[in-house]
N, C-alpha and C positions, 0 to 999 in steps of 0.2 A: 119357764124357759122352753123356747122350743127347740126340737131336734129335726135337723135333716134326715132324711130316709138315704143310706146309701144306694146307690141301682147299682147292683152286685151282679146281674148282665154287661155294664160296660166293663164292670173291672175286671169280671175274666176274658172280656175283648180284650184289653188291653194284654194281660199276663200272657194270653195267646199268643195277639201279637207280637210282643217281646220275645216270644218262646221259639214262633218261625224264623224270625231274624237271627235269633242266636245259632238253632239249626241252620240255614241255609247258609251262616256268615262262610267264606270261603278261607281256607289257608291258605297263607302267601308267605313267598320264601321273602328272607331277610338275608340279602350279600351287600359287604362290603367290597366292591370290586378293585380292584387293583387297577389302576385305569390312569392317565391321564402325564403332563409332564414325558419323560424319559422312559415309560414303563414300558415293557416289553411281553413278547411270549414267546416262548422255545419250545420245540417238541423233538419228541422221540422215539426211534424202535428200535426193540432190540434185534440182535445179529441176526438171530434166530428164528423172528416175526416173518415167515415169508410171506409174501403179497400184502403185508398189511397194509393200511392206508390212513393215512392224517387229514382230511380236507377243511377248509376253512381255520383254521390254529386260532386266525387271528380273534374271532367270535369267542375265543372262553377268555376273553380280559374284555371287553367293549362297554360294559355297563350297560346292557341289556340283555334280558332275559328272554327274548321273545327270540336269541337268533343260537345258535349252538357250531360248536366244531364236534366236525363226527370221525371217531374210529373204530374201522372195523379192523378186526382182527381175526387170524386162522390157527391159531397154535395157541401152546401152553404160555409162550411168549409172550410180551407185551410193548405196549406204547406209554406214552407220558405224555401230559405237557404241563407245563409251569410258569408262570407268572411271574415276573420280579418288577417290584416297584421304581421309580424314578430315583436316581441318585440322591442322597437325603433322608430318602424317608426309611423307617424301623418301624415296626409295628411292636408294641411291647407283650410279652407274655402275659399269657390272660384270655386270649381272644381264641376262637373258635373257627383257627384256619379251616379251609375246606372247598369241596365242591359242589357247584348244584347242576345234578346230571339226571339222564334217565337211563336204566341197564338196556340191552338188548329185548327186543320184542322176541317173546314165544314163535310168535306167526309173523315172520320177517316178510314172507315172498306167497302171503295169499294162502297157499293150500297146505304149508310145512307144517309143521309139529315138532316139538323141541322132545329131541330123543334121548337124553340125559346130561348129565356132565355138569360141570360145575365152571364157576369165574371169580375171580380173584380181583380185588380192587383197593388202593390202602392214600394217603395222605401222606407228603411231607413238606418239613420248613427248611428253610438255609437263613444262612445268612453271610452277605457278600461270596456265595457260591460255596461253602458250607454249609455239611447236612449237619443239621439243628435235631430236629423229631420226626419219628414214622413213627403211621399209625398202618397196619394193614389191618385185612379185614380178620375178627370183626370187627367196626370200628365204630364212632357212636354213624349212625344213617337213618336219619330222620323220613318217612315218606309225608308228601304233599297229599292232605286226603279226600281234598274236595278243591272246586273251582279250575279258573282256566289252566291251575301250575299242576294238576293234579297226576301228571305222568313222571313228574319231577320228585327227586331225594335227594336231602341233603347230606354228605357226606361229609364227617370233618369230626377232625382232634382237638381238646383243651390244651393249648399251649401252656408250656415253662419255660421258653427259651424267649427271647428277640430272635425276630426275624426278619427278611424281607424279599423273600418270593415264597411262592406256595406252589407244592407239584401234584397233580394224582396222576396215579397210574392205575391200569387196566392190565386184567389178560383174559381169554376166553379159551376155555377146552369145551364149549357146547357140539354137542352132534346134532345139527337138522334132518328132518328125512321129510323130502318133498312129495306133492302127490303122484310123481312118476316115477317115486321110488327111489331118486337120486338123494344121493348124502351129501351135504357140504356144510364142513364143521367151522364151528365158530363164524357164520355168513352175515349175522345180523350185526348193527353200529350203536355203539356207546354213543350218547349223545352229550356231551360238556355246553352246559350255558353258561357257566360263570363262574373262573375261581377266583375264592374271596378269602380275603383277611381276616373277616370274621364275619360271622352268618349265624341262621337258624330257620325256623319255620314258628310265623305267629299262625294262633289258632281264631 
């Protein structure tokens, strides 16, 4: 009988190259978006949010990731926004309400430096405009740790209720101190790309 000789140089090419692919594979968020039909999005600030600002809303329900609604914030205060699906639809408990957002940048305006302080941020369900579940922080937030999503986390609660809108909310107490010295607290914008019904992050 004869035997083959294995070439044990191709097969650790191979193992190799299975091994970079696995490294380089990129994370990619997983949202169910809320999208489509009758579906909507609401925002909010509270009394107290002076100057805050909500721009683009409509961007955190669209079914794309690549576009966001941004709010910045100046106080202890905070914003919202929320999603509610087309008349009809329930999502049933089980699913992994949430958001796929990025926090505020360290270095928002070039030369600043982030001078302590902290931010608060949390989840919740309704249903037919009943509050169902919050989650505030901490809460589960997954971060994106490679690839183009890689600024992105996912923020979001295991459901026990039905529901059919999803909210997060935001607040910022950060202090900036810019390179001329000037202070402007809470300056940088929360970025929301998409709330979803249920989500995660594949690896």
């Amino acid at each position: 009988m004869r035997h083959r000789k294995i070439d044990h140089t191709w097969f650790a090419g191979l193992l190799l190259a299975v091994g970079a692919h696995s490294a380089n594979a990129a994370d990619t968020p997983r949202c169910d978006s809320i999208t489509g039909g009758g579906s909507k999005v609401s925002s909010q600030t509270e009394a107290g949010c002076i100057g805050c600002t909500i721009d683009h809303p409509e961007a955190a329900a669209d079914g794309r990731t690549d576009r966001f609604a941004s709010l910045t914030l100046f106080s202890l205060a905070g914003a919202s926004l929320r999603a509610t699906a087309q008349p009809g639809i329930v999502y049933p408990a089980g699913g992994r309400a949430g958001v796929l957002y990025s926090p505020p940048a360290n270095n928002p305006n070039g030369d600043n430096i982030d001078a302590g302080g902290t931010w608060s941020y949390g989840v919740r369900t309704y249903l037919r405009g009943t509050l169902q579940e919050t989650g505030s922080s901490p809460v589960d937030d997954e971060a994106i740790a490679s690839g183009p999503s890689a600024a992105q986390r996912y923020l979001s609660i295991e459901t026990t209720k039905p529901y059919d809108a999803v909210e997060a909310y935001f607040s910022d107490a950060q202090v900036r101190i810019g390179g001329q010295g000037q202070v402007t607290p809470g300056s940088a914008a929360f970025k929301v790309y998409e709330l979803c019904s249920d989500g995660g992050v594949r690896e």
